[in-house]
Each structure stands twice: as structure tokens, then as C-alpha cells.
N, C-alpha and C positions, 0 to 999 in steps of 0.2 A: 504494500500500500504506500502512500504518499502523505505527505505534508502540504494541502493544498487549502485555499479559502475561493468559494464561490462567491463571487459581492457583486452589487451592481455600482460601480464609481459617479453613480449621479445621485447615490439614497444617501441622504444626509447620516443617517443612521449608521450607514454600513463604512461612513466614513470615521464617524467617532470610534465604535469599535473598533477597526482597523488599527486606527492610531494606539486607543486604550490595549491594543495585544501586543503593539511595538515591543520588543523587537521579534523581526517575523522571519526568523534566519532557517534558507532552507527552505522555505513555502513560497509555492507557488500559488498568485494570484490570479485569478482568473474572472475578467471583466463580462460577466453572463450577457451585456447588451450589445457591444462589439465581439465576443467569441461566444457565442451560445453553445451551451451546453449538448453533446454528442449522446446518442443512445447509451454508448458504453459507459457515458461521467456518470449517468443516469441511474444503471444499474449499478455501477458499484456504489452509489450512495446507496439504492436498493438494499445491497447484501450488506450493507454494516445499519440500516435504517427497519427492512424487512416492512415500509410502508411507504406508498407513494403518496398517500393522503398524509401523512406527518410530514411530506417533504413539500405539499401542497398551502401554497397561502392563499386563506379566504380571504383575506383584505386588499388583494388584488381589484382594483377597482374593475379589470374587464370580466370579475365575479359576477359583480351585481349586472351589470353591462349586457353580459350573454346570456342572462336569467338562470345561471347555474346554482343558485342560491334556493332555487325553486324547485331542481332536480334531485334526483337518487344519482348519486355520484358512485361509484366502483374504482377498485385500482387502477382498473385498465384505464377509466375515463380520466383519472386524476395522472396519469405514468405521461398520456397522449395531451393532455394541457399543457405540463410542463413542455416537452417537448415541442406544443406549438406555438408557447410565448415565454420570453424568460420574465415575464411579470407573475407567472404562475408560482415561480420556486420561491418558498420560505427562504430570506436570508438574515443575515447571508448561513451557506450552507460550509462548518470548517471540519476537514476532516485532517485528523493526527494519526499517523498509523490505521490501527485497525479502529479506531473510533471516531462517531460523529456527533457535530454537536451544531443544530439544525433551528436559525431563528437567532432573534436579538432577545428573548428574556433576562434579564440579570441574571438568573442564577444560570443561563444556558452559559453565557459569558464570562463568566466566572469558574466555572468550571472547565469550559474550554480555554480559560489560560494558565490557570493548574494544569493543564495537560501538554500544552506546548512548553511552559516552562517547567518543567519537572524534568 
């Protein structure tokens, strides 16, 4: 596995964590709106997540947008959104090794820099 962070460099958000994980020695950053994410980034978050709906943000505004809010959603449906827009993926998404730590929560964040700095 690898030392990578999925962000998008326009979310205010995913710029303050960024900084707050400084220093990011060794990880690859990965800009999801200029490099969108490949089937295979897809599935190995998969295999260390074993959910596309936890890798899934409903606060994606083209949620409410495409009336998805209103549907029965499945993995497949959630796996095939990511993959049609990178506004779909919770981020930012950082994976350390074999582990992931998926979303801005504080305690997501917090844990994920115990893990890079350990």
C-alpha cells in the first residue's frame, strides 16, 4: 500500500487539514479535480474501507441536485457516482499503509495524524 491523500485543492477545508498534517513526507497528493480518481484508486480504498457508501458524501450538492436524496442508493450506485464526479468522494480520503481515514471529522483527523506521525 501507499502513503497517499485524496483532496480537492479548491475545499477550503481540505486545505487546512492539509497544512494541520504538515509534515506530509513521503505522500502522495492527489488533486481529485485535475487527476480524478481511476477505478483501481477506487477499489483499493474499497479493500481497506469495504464500503463505497462511507466513501460516499451526501453533502455533495449534485446530491440534492440529481434527487439522489430521494432514492434507495446500493454500493454499486454509490462505487458508479464516485466515479462519475469527484464531488461525490468524502474528503479528503488519506490512506497510511494499510489504513484509511475517510472525511474531515476531528476525530477522523486526528487520528489520521497519529498514524502518519507514529
Amino acid at each position: 500500500m501507499s502513503k497517499k491523500v485524496y483532496h480537492l485543492s479548491t475545499c477550503n477545508t481540505c486545505q487546512r487539514i492539509l497544512k494541520d498534517l504538515e509534515p506530509l513526507d513521503g505522500f502522495v497528493l492527489q488533486d481529485i479535480k485535475s487527476e480524478p480518481i481511476t477505478k483501481d484508486q477506487l477499489e483499493e480504498m474499497y479493500s481497506l474501507s469495504h464500503s463505497y457508501e462511507a466513501l460516499f458524501s451526501k453533502r455533495a450538492m449534485l446530491f440534492r441536485q440529481r434527487g439522489l436524496h430521494e432514492k434507495e442508493l446500493g454500493e454499486t450506485d454509490y462505487k458508479n457516482l464516485i466515479l462519475d464526479h469527484y464531488t461525490f468522494l468524502k474528503r479528503p480520503v488519506i490512506v497510511v499503509d494499510n489504513e484509511i481515514f475517510i472525511g474531515n471529522s476531528k476525530k477522523t483527523i486526528e487520528t489520521a495524524k497519529d498514524a502518519i506521525h507514529s
